[in-house]
Structure formats: structure tokens, C-alpha cells
C-alpha positions in Angstrom: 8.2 10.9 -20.7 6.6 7.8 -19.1 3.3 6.8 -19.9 1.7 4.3 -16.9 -1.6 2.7 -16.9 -3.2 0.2 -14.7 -5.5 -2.4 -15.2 -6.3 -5.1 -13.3 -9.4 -3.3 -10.2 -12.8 -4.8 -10.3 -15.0 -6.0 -7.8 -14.4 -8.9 -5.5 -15.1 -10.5 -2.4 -14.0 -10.4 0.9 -11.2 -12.3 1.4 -10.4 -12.6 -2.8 -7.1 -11.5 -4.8 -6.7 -9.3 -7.6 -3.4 -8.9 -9.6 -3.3 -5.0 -10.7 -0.9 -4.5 -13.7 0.8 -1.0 -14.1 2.4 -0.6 -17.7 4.6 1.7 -19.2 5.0 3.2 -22.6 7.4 5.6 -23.7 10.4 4.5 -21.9 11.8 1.1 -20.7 10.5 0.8 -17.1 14.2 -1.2 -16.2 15.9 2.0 -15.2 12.8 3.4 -12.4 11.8 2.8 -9.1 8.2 1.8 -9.3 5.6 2.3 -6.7 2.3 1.3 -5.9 0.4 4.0 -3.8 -3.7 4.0 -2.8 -5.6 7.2 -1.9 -9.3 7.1 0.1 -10.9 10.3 -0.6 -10.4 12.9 1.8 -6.8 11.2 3.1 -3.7 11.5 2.1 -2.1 9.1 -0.9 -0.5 6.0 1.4 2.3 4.0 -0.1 2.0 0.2 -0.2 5.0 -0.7 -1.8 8.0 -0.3 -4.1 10.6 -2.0 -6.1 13.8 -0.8 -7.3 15.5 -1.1 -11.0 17.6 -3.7 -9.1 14.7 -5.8 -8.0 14.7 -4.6 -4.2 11.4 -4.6 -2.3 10.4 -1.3 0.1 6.9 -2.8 1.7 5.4 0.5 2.9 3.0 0.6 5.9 -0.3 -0.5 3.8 1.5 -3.4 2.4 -0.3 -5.1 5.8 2.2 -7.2 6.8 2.3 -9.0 3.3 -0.5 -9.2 1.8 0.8 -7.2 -1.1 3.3 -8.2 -2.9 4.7 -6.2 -5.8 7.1 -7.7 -8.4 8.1 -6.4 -11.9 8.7 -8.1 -15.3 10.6 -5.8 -17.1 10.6 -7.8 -20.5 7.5 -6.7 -20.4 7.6 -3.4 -19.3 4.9 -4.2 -16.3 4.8 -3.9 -12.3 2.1 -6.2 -10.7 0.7 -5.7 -7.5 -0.9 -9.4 -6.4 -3.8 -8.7 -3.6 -4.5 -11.1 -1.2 -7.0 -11.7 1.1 -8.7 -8.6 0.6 -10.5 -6.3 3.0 -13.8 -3.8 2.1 -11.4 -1.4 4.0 -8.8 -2.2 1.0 -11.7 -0.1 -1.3 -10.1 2.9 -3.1 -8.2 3.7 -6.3 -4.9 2.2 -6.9 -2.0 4.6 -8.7 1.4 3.3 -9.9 3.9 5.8 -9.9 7.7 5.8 -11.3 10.9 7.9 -10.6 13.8 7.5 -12.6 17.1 6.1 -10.6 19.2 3.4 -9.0 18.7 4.2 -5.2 16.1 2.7 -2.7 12.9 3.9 -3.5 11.5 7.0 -2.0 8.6 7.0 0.0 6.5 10.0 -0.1 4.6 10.7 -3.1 5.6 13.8 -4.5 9.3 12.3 -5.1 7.4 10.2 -8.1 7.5 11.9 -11.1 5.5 9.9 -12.8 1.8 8.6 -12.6 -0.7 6.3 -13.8 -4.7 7.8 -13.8 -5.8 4.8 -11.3 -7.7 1.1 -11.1 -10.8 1.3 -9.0 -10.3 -1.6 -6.5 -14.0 -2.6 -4.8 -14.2 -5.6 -2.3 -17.8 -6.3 -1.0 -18.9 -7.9 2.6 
């Protein structure tokens, strides 16, 4: 069983960065695919990107064209998820998500198995 938690949401300004954290407990996060994924209420969860136990990048189509960038330290047992150049439209919760595995990293949601309960993520006019 893998515990994940973010941290990391707050409230910010257009055009600001945030750094969201997504920690595990329970198992070593080296051996999963780890995946960060937003959901606006009333749409479907969208995928902004993933990195594999290898250290390979899948940018996902909310990644917009770089501004996220997703990297993993796992001495620590943490994914980041550095924000840049935020939009209000970037406003929603932000999930972390983990499947066990070697392979490139899935891209729908329900091939996670595992999930964190959120960050809110606000970014004012």
C-alpha cells in the first residue's frame, strides 16, 4: 500500500510559481510511475505529467507547453511539480497518483492505483 500526500497549493498571483510536493509513505516511491493529474469540477481528471522509475518525462496535454515540469527525488521519497507562470484558469485541485512498474507511464487515470486526497491550487487576477 502507498500512502501519497501533497502539499505545496496556496494562493498566488497571476503569473507566480508554486512547487507542489507529492510524498509517499508505505513503500519506496523508486519502483512507480508517478503522475500528476488536475480535476475542475464537473470535467474530467486531465493529466499534466508523469515520470517513470527510470527518470523519463511523459508531459501530458495540461503540462502547456512546459510550464510544468515534474521531477522526482527518490532519496526522499517525493515528486515535485514546479508551476510556472501561472494562469486563474490553472485554479483546481492537484492529485498525484502512482502505479507500480518499469514501463512508460500510462495516461488515463484509472491505470493509477494509487492516489493522494489533493492540494487546492488558487491563482488570483
Amino acid at each position: 500500500q502507498v500512502e501519497l500526500v501533497e502539499t505545496g497549493g496556496g494562493l498566488v498571483q497571476s503569473g507566480g510559481s508554486l512547487r507542489l510536493s507529492c510524498a509517499a509513505s508505505g513503500r519506496t516511491l523508486e519502483y512507480y510511475r508517478i503522475a500528476w493529474f488536475r480535476q475542475v469540477p464537473g470535467k474530467e481528471r486531465e493529466g499534466i505529467s508523469c515520470i517513470s522509475s527510470s527518470g523519463d518525462i511523459t508531459d501530458f496535454a495540461a503540462s502547456d507547453k512546459g510550464r510544468f515540469t515534474i521531477s522526482r527525488d527518490n532519496a526522499k521519497n517525493t515528486v515535485y511539480l514546479q508551476m510556472r507562470a501561472l494562469k486563474p484558469e490553472d485554479t483546481t485541485v492537484y492529485y498525484c497518483a502512482a502505479v507500480g512498474g518499469m514501463e512508460i507511464c500510462p495516461t488515463k487515470p484509472y491505470e493509477y492505483d494509487y492516489w493522494g486526497r489533493g492540494t487546492q491550487v488558487t491563482v488570483s487576477e
